[in-house]
C-alpha positions in Angstrom: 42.8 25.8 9.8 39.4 24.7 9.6 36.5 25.2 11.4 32.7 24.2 12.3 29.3 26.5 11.0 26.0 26.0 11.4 24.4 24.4 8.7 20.9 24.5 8.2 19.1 21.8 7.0 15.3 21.4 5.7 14.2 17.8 5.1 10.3 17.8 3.4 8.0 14.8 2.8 5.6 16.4 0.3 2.8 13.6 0.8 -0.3 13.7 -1.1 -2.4 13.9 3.1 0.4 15.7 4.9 3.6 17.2 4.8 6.2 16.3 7.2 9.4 17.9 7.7 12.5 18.1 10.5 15.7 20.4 10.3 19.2 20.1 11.4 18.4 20.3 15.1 15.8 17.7 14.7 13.0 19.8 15.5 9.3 18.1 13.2 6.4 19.7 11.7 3.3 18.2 10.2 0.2 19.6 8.5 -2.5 18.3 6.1 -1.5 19.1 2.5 -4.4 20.4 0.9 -4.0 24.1 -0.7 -6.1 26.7 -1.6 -6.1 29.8 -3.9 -9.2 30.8 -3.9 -10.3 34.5 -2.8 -10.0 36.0 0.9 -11.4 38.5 1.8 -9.3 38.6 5.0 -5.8 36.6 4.6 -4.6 36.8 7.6 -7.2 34.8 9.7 -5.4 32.0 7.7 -2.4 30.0 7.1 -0.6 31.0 4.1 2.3 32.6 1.9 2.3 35.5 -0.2 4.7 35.2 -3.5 5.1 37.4 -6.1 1.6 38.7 -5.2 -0.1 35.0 -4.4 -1.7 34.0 -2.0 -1.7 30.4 -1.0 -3.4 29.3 2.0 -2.5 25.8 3.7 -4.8 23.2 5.6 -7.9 24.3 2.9 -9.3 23.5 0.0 -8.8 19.7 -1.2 -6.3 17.7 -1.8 -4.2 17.0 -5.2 -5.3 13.9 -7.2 -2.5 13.9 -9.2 0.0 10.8 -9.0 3.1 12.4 -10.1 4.2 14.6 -7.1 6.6 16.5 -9.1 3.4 17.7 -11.7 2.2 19.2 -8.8 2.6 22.8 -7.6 5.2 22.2 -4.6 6.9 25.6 -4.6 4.4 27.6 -1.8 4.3 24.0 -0.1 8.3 24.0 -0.2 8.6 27.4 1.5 6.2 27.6 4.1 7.2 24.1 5.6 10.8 25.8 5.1 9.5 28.4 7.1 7.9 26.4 9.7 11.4 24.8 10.2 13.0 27.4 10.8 10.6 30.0 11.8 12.5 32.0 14.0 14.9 33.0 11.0 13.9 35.5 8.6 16.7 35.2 6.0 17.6 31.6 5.9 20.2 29.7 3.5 19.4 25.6 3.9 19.9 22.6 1.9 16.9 20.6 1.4 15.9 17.3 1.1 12.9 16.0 -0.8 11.5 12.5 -1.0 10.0 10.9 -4.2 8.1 7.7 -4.6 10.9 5.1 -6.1 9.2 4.8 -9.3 9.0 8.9 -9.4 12.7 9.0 -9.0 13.5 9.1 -12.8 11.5 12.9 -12.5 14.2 14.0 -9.3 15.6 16.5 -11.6 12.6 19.1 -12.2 13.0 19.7 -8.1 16.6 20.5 -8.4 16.4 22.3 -11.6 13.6 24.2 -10.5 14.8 24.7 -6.9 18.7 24.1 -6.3 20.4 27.4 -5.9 17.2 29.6 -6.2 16.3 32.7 -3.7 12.7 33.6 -2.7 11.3 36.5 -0.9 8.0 36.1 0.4 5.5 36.8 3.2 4.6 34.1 5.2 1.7 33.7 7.8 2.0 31.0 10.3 1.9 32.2 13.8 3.0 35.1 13.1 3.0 36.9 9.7 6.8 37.2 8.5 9.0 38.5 5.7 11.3 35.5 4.9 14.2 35.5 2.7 15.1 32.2 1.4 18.4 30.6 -0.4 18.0 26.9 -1.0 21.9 26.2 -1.3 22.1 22.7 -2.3 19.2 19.9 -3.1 18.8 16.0 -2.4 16.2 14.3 -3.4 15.9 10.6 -2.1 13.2 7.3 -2.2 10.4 7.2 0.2 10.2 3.9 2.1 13.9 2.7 1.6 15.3 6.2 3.3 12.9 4.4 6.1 15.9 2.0 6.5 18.0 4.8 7.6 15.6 4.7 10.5 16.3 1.6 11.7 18.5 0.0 14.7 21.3 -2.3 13.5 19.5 -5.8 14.5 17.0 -4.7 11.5 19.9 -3.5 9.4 22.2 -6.6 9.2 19.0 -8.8 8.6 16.8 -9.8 5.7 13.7 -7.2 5.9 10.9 -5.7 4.1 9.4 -2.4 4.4 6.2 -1.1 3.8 5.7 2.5 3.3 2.4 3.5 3.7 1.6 6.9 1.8 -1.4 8.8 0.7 -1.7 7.8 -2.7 0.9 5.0 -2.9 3.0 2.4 -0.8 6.5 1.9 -1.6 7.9 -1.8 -1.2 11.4 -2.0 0.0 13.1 -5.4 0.5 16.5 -5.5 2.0 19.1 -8.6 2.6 22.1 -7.4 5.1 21.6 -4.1 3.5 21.6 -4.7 0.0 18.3 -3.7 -1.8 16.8 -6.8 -3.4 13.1 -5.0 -4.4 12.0 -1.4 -4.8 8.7 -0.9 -5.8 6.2 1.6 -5.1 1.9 0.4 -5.4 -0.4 2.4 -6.5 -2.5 2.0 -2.9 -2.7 4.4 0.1 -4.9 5.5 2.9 -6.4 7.7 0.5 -7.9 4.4 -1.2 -9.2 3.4 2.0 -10.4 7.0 3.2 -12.5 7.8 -0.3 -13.8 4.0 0.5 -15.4 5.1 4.0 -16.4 8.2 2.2 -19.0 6.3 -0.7 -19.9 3.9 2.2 -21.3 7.3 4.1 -22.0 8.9 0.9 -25.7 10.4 2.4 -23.7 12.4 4.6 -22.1 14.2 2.0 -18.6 14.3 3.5 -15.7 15.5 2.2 -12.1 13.1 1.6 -9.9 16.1 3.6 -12.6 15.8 6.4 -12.6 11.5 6.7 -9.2 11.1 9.0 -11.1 13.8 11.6 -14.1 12.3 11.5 -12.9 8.8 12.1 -11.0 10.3 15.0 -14.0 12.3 16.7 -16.2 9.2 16.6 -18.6 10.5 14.0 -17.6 7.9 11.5 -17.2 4.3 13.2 -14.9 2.5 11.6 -15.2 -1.5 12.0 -12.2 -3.9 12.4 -13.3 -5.8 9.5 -13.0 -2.8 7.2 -9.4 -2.0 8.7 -9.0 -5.7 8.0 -10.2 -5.4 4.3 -7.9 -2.5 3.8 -4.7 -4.6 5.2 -5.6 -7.3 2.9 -5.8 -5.1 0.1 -2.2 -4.0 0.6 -1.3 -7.3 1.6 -2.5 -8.8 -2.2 -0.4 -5.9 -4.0 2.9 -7.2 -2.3 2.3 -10.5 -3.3 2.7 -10.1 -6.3 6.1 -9.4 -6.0 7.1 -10.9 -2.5 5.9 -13.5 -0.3 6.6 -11.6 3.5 7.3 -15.2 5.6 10.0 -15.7 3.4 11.5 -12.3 5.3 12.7 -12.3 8.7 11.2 -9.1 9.3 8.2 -6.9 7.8 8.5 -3.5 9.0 5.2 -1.2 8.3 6.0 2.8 8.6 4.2 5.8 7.0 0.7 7.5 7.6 -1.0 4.6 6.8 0.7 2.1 9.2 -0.6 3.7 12.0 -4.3 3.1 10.6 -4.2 -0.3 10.3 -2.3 -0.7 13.5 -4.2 -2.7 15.1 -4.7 -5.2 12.7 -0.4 -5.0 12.2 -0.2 -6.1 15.7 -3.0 -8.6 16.5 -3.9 -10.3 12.8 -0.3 -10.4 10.9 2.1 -12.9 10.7 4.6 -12.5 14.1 7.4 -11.0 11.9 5.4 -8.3 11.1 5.9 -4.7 13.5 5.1 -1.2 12.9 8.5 1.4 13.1 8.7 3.5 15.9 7.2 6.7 15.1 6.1 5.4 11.3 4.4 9.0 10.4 8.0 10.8 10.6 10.2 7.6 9.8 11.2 8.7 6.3 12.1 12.4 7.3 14.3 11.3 10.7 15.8 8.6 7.6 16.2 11.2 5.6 18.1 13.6 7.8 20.5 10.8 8.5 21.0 10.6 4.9 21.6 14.3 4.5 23.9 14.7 7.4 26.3 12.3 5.7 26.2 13.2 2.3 26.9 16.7 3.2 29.4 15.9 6.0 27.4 17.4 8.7 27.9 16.7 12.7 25.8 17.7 15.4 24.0 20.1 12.6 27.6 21.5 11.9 29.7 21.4 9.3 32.7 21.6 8.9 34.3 25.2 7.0 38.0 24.9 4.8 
């Protein structure tokens, strides 16, 4: 006779401004993903995990200039959003999901052969500082902006649509006919491009790139609709040189970055164009949907032989 566990699941966006994450019971986190190593003198006012005698603390320092997210140091990242997910746990055993750019998918193997069957004991400090035990059971790895299409009601599904993931560092260019893939491409363009832009046009401020996004939000930077519209454009010019969108019933912009040029998306675009409902998390709630049926999992159960 069989019967139903609880399986616990962690799905992780490592994106090059934030990392974004939900588990099993659908519960999200988010924070900015710039790390730090540098010296503390007192750890604990911060955010951070303690591995094999290393500290690394989250939400400081900068942030990662490097392309290829799997050439970057992931592992602390991995385990405290892990953590975060299931914080209440202190000896956890989940599957995990990772996303990769498209054109990154080739490289999907260094996370599993680096991660897949692994345990890690560690201190974390989030809320609360916390001993965690973790055993990462199993390991997916899936494409940013076409795991979007997960997300997505039926009427999108069954038509002709592209998608346009906007990331930190890239955008990844989906195109879909009655839910066969026609076009997956991923731009080198993200907010980043548009954030180290606003930075060099205030460059006698002296800002920093991991400060921009708050500033712009506090008011102390003004941003102007014609540089939002400059940005768009931008984007606009790298997909047409694969795609022309009015030949698409529907143009759907998710990610990060959708939500900085929303207004533009909304007011300046052609009328098939639309921004996904919560766009920040769309690849993550995709994602799970993913997950929970290639591992056979209902209502964040699964079921035992």
């Amino acid at each position: 006779m069989s019967k139903e566990i609880k399986k616990l699941l962690s799905i992780i966006d490592l994106g090059n401004l934030n990392v974004k994450g939900i588990n099993q019971d659908e519960k999200n986190i988010n924070f900015k993903s710039n790390i730090s190593r540098d010296y503390e003198s007192y750890p604990d006012a911060f955010k951070y995990t303690l591995i094999n005698g290393e500290y690394t603390y989250f939400e400081r320092g900068t942030f990662s200039l490097e392309y290829i997210k799997t050439n970057k140091d992931y592992t602390a990242q991995v385990l405290y959003a892990i953590s975060k997910l299931h914080n209440d746990i202190e000896d956890i055993k989940t599957n995990l999901t990772l996303l990769l750019p498209i054109s990154e998918m080739k490289e999907k193997t260094k996370y599993i052969n680096t991660l897949k069957g692994k345990n890690f004991e560690f201190t974390v400090k989030n809320s609360k500082k916390t001993n965690k035990k973790v055993l990462i059971d199993d390991i997916l790895v899936l494409p940013e902006g076409y795991i979007s299409y997960f997300a997505l009601s039926d009427e999108y599904k069954t038509s002709s649509i592209i998608i346009v993931d906007i990331g930190g560092r890239t955008t990844n260019l989906v195109a879909m006919v009655n839910g066969e893939p026609k076009l997956l491409k991923t731009l080198k363009i993200g907010v980043m491009d548009f954030y180290s832009k606003i930075r060099e046009l205030n460059s006698d401020k002296e800002y920093n790139l991991e400060d921009i996004e708050r500033l712009i939000k506090e008011g102390t930077i003004k941003v102007t609709e014609k540089q939002l519209a400059e940005f768009a454009n931008d984007i606009l010019n790298e997909i047409k040189i694969y795609l022309k969108i009015e030949h698409y019933k529907h143009v759907c912009w998710t990610g990060g970055g959708a939500t900085v040029i929303e207004k533009i998306i909304k007011e300046k675009l052609p009328k098939n164009c639309f921004i996904l409902d919560d766009p920040v998390n769309s690849n993550v709630r995709g994602a799970l949907a993913a997950s929970k049926i290639t591992w056979g999992i209902t209502n964040g159960k699964e079921e035992e032989k």
